[in-house]
N, C-alpha and C positions, 0 to 999 in steps of 0.2 A: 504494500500500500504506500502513495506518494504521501510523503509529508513533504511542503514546503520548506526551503530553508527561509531563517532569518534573514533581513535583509534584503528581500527577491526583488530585482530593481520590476517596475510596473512598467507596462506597456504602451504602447501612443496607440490607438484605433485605428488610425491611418494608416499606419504601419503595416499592420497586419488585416483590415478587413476595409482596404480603402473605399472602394464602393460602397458600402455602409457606415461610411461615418457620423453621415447625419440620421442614422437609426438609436444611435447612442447619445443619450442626455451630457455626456461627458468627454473628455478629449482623451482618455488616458484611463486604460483597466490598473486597480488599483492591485495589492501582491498578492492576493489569493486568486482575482481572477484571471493574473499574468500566467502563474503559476498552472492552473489548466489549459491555456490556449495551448499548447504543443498535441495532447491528447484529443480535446474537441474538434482541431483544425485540421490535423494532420494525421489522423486515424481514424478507419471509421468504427473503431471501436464504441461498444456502450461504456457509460460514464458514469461514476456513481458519484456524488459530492455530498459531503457533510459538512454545515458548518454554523456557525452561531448566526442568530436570528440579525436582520441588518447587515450583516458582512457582502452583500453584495451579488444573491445567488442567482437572482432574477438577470442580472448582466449575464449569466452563465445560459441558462435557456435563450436567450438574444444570440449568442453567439452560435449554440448549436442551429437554429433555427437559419440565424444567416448562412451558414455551409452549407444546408440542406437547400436553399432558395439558390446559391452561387453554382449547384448540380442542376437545378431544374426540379425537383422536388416536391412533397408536400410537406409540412411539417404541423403535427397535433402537440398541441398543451394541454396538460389532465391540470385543473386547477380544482382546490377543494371544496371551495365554494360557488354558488351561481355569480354570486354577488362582485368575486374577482372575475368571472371570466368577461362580467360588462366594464369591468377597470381595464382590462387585457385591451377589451375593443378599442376605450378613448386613449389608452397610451400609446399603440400600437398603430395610430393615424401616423406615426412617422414612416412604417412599413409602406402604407397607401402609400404617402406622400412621396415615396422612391417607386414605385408603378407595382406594388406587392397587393393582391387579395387576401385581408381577414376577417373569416367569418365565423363568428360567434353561435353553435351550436344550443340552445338549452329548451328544456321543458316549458317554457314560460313563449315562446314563440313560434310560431309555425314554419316548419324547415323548407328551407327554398333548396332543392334537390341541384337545381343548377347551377346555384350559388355556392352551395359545399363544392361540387366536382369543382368547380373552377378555383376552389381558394388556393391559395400558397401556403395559409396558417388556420388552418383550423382551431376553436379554441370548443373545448367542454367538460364538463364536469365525469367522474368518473362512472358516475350513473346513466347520463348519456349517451357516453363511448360505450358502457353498458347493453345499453339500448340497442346503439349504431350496431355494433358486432352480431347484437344476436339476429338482426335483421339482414345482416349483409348482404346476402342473395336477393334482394329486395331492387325495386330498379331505386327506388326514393334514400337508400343507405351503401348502394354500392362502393360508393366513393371511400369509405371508411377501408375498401382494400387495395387503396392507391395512396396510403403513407408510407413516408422514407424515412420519416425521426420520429420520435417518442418522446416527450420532456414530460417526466413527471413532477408536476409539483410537491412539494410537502411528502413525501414519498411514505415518512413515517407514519403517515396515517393509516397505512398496513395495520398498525395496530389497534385504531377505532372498533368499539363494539360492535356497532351498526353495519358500518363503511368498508371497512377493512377487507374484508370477503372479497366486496364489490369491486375493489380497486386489481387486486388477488385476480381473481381470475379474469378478468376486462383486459390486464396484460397479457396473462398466459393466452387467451383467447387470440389477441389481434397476434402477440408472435406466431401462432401457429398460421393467423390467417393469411397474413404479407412480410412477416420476419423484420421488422424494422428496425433502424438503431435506437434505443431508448438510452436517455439523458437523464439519472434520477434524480433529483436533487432534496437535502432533509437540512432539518434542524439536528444539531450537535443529537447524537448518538453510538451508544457504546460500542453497538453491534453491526457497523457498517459492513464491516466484509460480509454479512450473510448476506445482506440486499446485494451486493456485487456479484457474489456466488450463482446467487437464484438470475440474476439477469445475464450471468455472464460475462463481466466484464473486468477485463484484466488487474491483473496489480498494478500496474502502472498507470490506467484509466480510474481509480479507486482513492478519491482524495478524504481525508480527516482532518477538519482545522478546529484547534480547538481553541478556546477563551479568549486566547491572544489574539485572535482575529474579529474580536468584537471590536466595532468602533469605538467603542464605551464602556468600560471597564463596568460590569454589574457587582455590586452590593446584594445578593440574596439573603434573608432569612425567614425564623418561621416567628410569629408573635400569637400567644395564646388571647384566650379572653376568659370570662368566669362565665360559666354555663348557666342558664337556669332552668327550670322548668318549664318556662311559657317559651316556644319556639317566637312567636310574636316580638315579645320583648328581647329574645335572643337575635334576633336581627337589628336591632338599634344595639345592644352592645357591641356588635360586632364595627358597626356603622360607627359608633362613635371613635372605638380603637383605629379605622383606618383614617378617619378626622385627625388623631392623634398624629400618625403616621405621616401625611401626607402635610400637615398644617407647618412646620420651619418649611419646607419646599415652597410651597406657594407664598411664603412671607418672603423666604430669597427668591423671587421673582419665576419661578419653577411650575411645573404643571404634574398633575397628579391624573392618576386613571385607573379609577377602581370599579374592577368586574365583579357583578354580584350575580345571580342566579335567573332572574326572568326578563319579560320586558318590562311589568311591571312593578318590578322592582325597580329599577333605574329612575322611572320614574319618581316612585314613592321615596328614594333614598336621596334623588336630587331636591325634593321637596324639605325635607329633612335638614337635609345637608344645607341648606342656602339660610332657616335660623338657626343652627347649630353656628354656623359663620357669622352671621350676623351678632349673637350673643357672644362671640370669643372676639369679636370688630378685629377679625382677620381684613385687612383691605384688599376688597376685588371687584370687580363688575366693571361695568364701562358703559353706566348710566349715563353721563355727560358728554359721550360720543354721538351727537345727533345722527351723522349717515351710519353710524353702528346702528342705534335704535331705528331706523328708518328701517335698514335691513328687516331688522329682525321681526317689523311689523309685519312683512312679507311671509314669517311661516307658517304654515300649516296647522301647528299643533298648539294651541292655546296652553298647554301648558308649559311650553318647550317655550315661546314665545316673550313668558313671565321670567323664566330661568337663567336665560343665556346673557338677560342683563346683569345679572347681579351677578356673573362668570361662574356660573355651573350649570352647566348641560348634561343630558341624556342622550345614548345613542343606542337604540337597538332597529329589528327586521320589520316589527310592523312600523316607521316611520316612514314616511312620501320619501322617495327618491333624491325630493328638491331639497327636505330641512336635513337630512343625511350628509348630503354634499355642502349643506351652509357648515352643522356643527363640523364637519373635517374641515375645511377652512379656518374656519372661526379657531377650533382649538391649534393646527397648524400656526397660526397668525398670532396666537396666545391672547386671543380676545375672553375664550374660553378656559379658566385656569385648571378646573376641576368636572372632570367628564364621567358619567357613569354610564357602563356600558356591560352588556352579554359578551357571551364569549366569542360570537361570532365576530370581532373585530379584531379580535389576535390573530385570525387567520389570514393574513395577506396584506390586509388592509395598512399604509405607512404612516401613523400616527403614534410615532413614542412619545414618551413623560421621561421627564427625570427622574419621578417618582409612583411606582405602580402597585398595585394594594389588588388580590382577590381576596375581597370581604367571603364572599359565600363558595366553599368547598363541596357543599351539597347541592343538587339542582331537583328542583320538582321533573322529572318529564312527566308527558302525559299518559303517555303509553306504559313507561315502567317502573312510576310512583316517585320517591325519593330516593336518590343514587350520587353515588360521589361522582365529582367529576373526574374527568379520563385524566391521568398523568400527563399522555398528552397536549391536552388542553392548558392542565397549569403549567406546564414549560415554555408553551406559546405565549403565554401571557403573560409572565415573569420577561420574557425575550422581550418587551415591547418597552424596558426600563432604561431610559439612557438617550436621550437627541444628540444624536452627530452633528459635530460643528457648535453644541450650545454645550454640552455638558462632558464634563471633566470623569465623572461617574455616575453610574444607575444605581437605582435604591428600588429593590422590590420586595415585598411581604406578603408570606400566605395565612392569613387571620383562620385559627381554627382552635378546635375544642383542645385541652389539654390531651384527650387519651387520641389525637390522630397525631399528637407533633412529631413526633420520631418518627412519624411512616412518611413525612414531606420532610424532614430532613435529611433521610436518606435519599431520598428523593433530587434535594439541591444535592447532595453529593456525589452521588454515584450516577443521577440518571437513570433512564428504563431501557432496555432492551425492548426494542421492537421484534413481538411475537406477533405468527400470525391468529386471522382469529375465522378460520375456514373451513375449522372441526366442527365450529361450533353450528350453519348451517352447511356441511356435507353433500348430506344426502340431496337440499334440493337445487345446490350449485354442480352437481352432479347428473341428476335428473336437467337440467339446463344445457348441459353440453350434449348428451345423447340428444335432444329432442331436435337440437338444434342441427345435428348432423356433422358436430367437428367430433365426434366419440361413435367411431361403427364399430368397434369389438373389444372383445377384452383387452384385447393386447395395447389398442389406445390410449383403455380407460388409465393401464400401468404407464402407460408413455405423458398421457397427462397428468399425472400424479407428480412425476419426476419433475415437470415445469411449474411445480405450485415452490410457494416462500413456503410453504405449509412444509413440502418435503425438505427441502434446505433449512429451515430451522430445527426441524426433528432431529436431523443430523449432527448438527449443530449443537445442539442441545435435549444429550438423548430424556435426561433426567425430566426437563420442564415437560417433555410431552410422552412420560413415560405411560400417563394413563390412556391414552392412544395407542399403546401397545405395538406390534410392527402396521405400521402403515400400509404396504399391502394387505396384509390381511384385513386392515379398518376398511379398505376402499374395495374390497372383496365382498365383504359382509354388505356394507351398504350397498352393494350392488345386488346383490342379491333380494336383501329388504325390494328396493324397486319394483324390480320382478316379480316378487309374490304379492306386491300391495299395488300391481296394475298400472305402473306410471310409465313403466317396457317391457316390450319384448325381446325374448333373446332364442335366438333358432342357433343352437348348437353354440358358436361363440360370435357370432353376428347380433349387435345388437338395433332398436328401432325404439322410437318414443311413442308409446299411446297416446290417443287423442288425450287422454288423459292427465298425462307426461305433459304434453303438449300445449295445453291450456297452464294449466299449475307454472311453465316455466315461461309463456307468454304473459301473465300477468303475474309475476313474482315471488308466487304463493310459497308458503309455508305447506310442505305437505299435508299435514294433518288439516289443513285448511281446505285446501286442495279433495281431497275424500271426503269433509262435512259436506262438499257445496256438492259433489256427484251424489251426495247417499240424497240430498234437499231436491236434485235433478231426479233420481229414480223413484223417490215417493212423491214428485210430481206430476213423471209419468202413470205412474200405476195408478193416482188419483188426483186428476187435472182441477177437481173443484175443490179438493182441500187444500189449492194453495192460496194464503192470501197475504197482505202485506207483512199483517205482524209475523208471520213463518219467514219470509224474506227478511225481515226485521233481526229475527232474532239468529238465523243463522250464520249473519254476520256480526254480529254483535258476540256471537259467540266463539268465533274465530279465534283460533291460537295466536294473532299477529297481536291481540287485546286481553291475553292472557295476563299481563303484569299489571293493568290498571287497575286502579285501587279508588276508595271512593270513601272520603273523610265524614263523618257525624252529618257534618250541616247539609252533603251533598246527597247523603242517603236521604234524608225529607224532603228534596225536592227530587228524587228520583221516583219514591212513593207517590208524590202528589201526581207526575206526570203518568206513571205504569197501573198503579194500584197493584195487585195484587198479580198480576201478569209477570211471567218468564221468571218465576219463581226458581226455576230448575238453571237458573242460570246465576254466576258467581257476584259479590255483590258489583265489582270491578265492571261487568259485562252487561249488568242491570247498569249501572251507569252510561255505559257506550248503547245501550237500546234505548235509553231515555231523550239522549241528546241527538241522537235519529230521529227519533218519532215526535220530538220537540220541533227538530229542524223542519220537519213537514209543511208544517203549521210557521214559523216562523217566529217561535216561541220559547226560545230556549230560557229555562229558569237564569237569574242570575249567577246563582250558588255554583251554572253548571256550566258557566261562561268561558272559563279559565281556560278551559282545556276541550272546551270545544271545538275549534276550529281547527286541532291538530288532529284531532280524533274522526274528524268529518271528513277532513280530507282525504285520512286512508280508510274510511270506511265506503267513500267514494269511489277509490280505485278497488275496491271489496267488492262491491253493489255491481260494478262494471264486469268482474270477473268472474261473478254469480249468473248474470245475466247472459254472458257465453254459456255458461254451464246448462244453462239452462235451454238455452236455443240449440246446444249440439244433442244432450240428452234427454231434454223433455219435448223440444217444441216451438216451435214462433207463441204460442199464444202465451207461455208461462215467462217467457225472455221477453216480450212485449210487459208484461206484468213487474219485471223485475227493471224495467227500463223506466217505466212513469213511475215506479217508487223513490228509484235514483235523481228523478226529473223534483220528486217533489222534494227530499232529503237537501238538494243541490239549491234550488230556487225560493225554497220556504212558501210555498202555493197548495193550493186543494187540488183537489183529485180534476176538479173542471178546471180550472182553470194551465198543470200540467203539457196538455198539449198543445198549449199556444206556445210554449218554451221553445219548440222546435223552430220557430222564425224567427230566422234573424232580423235583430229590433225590437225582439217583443221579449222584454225584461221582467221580472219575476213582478212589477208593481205594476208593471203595464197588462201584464195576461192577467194578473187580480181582475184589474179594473175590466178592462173586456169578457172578463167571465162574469162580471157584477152586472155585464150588458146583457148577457144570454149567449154569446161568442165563445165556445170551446174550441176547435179548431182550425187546422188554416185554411180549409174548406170555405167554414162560417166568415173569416176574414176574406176570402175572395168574392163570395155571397155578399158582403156588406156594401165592399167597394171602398173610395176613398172618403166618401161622404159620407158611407158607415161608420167608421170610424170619428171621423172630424166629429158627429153625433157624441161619440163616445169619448169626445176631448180628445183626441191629438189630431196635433197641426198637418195642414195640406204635405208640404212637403217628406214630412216622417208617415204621414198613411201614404202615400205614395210608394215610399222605397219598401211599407211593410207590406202590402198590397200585392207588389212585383215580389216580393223573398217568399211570401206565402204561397203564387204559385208555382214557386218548384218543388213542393210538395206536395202528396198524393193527395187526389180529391175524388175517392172511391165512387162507382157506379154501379150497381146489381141488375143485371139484365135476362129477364124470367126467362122471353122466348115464348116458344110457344108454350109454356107451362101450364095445365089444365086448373080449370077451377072447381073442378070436382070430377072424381074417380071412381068406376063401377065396383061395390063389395064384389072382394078376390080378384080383381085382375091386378094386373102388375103394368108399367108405363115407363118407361125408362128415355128420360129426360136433359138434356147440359144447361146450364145455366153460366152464364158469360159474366166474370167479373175484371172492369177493367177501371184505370183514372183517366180523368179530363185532364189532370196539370200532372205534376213532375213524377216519375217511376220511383220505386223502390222494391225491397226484397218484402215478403208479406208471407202470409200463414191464411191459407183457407179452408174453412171448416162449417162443414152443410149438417144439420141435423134434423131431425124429425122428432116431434113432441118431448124435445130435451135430448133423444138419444143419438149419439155422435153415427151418422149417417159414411161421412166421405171424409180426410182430411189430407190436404194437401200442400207442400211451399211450390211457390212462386214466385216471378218477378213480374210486378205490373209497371208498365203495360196493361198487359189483355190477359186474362187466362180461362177455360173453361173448365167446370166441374163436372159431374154425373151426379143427377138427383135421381132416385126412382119412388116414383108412387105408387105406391101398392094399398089396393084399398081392403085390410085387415078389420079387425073388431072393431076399432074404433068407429066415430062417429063424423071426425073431425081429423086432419092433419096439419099441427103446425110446422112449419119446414123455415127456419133460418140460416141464412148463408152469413156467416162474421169472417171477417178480414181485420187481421193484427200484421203488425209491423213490429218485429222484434228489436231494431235498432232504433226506433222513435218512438216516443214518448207521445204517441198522438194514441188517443181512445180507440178500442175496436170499436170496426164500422157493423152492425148491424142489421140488412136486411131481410124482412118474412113474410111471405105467403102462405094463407090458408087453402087448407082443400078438404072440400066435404067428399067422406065418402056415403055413395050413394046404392 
């Protein structure tokens, strides 16, 4: 492994990457990133780089990324968060600016397929590249197997609980798919050479910088506080101690940044914190800066707006994009002395303190109650202590109970090993490669095992993953589990993914998740009218991905008030994720259940979505159409009528109320209206107009009898087609003919046009009712309904 020597004189840019000079903010690579250029430039070896937070690493992906553009190339960045790869976009106008395409890949936008093929720099998150790989064969994701470099960011996030996996196999995946050079780049750790190992990249590509290569010398330690009983009041102790902490720094002109555990904590702490200041007449704010205050009457957030005068701000994810980009300025500019912030700011984002404090070591999530935070979290955020160019040293502290101190001071001292965390889901990142078609037989399955960090740190370190036992055998056994629990097949030692398999690893499933929603699809089929919302309701709600939520005193009385005495058989944790579903319907979510609502909705959303396939491959259009306008209503906060207006574009979850408050349920009844139906119904010419044109490109069902009889001679038999087609836009549909309730014909289709077979047979009865219903399993629009009587006679 490279260590730099002391003294490594630094590079000019010109020098060595003349054509990209003006891609670089600086005239001149300083000695750690001189120190790699021989490796990055002149080898196409993989690269692995460790080095302390601020040292400069980001110049290091620049440079790989410029040799892979100086070849003709493509070049992907895996960044941790979504939130850096739209910083990637605005930094990286200097790339444009030299005749370079980057194009910013994420969830949050709709991919312009010709846009990726054509970029130079691809940027996305590693869920994403995720996504991209497992689609690949796709014409819309092809592009993902025309990269030439690999830059990962933050590399150590291998060892995230969540994440790690994802990162794990998302590389192993694309090296198999186009073999690319990958650049890894981490924060100071212990265990670099395994990441090197696992990626392949030589000793001599293999750099460790350690301390000395902070620009700023850090000051770490751990500071206790006195515990009490009331969790409540234990957060203002805490609060108060990094007050303590942080208070000579902001008196020497200094800036503090203290991570606490939610959004709305930041909040509440900054609120705190500003007469906590005010009572110590610590001197700060920049009241008497009129274009300061002008600004600041510009933000968004009323209470953000009170705060940033008197220099303490809040920064977390739910803030507007615009007061986000004010407080990073503002605190940059040191208008801002004292910033509270989540943790998602330590990651990438370039705003150091001189002085940085994680007040809260424990974080609520939603999903898996109360949890410490990751090791890696508190090293990022300890990293963020120190301004280059203003300070001489960093000052960081992690406030916690007395019985955790020694587990974070070993922590500042020794650091963590990056493990990986890919045992822990196996089986269904396993079940993901079969399905996908990179794993056809066993012999793969051992061949992809060898490309996991999973297998390199086993090696590595037989002791930490000794209860893993030999690793083929773990990936033997798990393979087999698959097998008998139906997710593949294996014909001698060829292996294939069940539809099964199939779905579970198109929509990300937790196996055990994965078999509730087939067993909710087979007692669907076998019993079409016992399905109804709250069975949809509760088998996602009861999902293994909601297995760790938990649900405190005051949340359990407003989980009662909304369920009663319903899904009793279900944990109190999942009675809480069924409440905040069924609340969401309605648009109604108790207070108590506010907090952790929106995390909760939204994978229960990609849930509802996953069920809905299940439902449409194994039971049906009609019960997939069911599990679609539950999703519609969950998502929108709407009734059951008002649901399949959601499907038009322009017509918002307050605007289908309202038009349902008209008699208007779908976009049928909106092209029936016209634009002057609407305008009736309050909205303006111009918005009925475009919602008018969006409504008909969706289906506007027709039932056409034919010659159908109106009455049938007792005992004979008539054998009949009935023509069901739309006036406006096609879709895939479910049609289903029945006779005095009992299911007749059933058939999918794409209308269009399609015809059925009714037969009337004139039996005991006296009477036949015969209805023909058409569902649309991917819309959220109401079955259509039509019936004809016939006497028999």
């Amino acid at each position: 492994m490279s260590r730099p020597a002391d003294g490594e004189p630094s590079v000019a840019v010109a020098d060595v990457l003349p054509e990209f000079a003006d891609a670089f903010p600086f005239e001149r690579f300083n000695a750690m990133q001189s120190e790699t250029l021989p490796a990055l430039l002149e080898t196409d070896e993989n690269v692995v780089v460790s080095a302390p937070t601020a040292s400069g690493k980001t110049a290091l992906a620049e440079i790989a990324i410029c040799k892979t553009l100086q070849a003709g190339g493509t070049a992907l960045f895996l960044a941790p968060l979504r939130a850096l790869t739209n910083e990637k976009e605005s930094e990286w106008e200097r790339f444009e600016d030299l005749g370079y395409s980057v194009y910013v890949v994420t969830g949050e936008r709709d991919l312009n397929p010709r846009r990726a093929e054509r970029a130079d720099v691809l940027v996305m998150t590693p869920e994403k590249a995720d996504s991209a790989t497992r689609k690949h064969d796709s014409r819309r994701y092809g592009f993902i197997e025309d990269v030439d470099c690999c830059v990962i960011d933050e590399v150590h996030l291998l060892d995230s609980e969540r994440r790690g996996s994802v990162l794990e196999v998302t590389v192993s995946r694309l090296r198999r798919l186009c073999d690319p050079r990958v650049v890894a780049l981490s924060a100071t750790m212990p265990n670099v050479e395994d990441v090197a190992a696992w990626l392949d990249a030589p000793e001599e590509a293999t750099f460790s910088y350690g301390e000395a290569y902070r620009p700023v010398p850090l000051n770490a330690d751990v500071k206790t506080y006195s515990h009490g009983d009331n969790a409540f009041a234990d957060k203002y102790r805490r609060l108060y101690r990094a007050l303590d902490l942080a208070e000579p720094h902001i008196r020497d002109e200094g800036q503090a940044l203290v991570f606490v555990s939610s959004r709305q904590d930041t909040v509440q702490a900054a609120k705190k914190a500003r007469d906590e200041i005010a009572e110590r007449d610590v001197p700060m704010g920049a009241r008497g800066e009129y274009d300061f205050h002008t600004d600041a009457a510009d933000l968004d957030n009323d209470t953000l707006r009170q705060s940033v005068l008197d220099g303490v701000g809040f920064h977390h994810a739910g803030l507007s994009r615009e007061d986000k980009d004010r407080v990073e300025d503002w605190f940059k500019e040191g208008k801002i002395q004292l910033l509270f912030s989540t943790s998602t700011l330590a990651w990438g984002v370039n705003l150091p303190a001189r002085c940085v404090v994680i007040r809260d070591t424990k974080i609520h999530d939603p999903l898996e109650g109360e949890v410490d935070m990751s090791p890696l979290d508190v090293l990022q955020m300890l990293g963020r202590a120190g301004r280059p160019g203003y300070d001489d040293q960093g000052y960081a502290w992690i406030v916690c109970d007395r019985s955790d101190a020694d587990k974070y001071r070993r922590l500042l001292r020794d650091g963590t090993d990056i493990e990986s965390r890919l045992a822990e889901d196996l089986d269904a990142h396993l079940n993901a490669e079969i399905a996908l078609g990179t794993l056809r037989d066993v012999e793969d399955v051992m061949d992809w095992l060898e490309t996991t960090f999973y297998y390199q740190r086993a090696r590595a370190a037989p002791d930490k993953y000794a209860d893993d036992g030999d690793l083929r055998d773990r990936v033997s056994d798990t393979l087999e589990s698959l097998v008998d629990s139906g997710f593949v097949e294996m014909d001698e030692l060829r292996l294939e993914g069940t539809p099964l398999g199939r779905l579970a690893s198109k929509f990300y499933l937790r196996l055990d998740t994965a078999e509730r929603f087939k067993d909710c699809a087979d007692r669907a089929d076998e019993d079409p009218e016992g399905l109804d919302e709250d069975r949809l309701l509760a088998a996602v709600a009861g999902a293994q991905e909601f297995d760790s939520v938990s649900a405190r005193s005051d949340e359990e009385d407003a989980v009662a008030a909304v369920l009663g005495s319903r899904a009793d058989d279900l944990s109190a944790g999942q009675r809480k994720v069924l409440a905040i579903l069924r609340s969401s319907m309605s648009g109604t979510t108790p207070t108590e259940l506010q907090s952790d609502a929106w995390v909760i909705k939204q994978n229960a959303l990609r849930l509802l979505a996953a069920l809905r396939a299940f439902l449409d491959r194994f039971a049906g259009p009609r019960a997939a159409n069911l599990a679609r306008r539950v999703k519609g209503r969950v998502e929108n906060g709407v009734s059951a009528d008002a649901v399949g207006l959601t499907a038009v574009d322009g017509i918002g979850p307050g605007r289908a109320s309202n038009l349902a408050a008209e008699g208007l349920r779908t976009p049928a009844d909106v092209t029936d209206a016209g634009v002057s139906g609407l305008q009736s119904a309050g909205i303006g010419e111009g918005v009925a107009e475009r919602v008018v044109e969006n409504a008909r490109d969706l289906p506007d069902v027709v039932v056409e009898w034919g010659d159908f009889p109106d009455a049938v001679p007792r005992g004979e038999r008539e054998l009949h087609e009935v023509t069901v087609r739309t006036v406006a836009g096609g879709a895939r549909a479910g049609i289903r003919v029945t006779v005095n309730g009992h299911e007749m014909t059933a058939k999918p289709a794409y209308l269009g046009e399609a015809t059925v077979p009714a037969a009337a047979f004139g039996g005991d009865a006296d009477e036949l009712e015969f209805a023909v219903e058409v569902t649309f399993p991917e819309l959220p629009l109401p079955p259509v309904v039509d019936t004809r009587t016939v006497r028999v006679e």
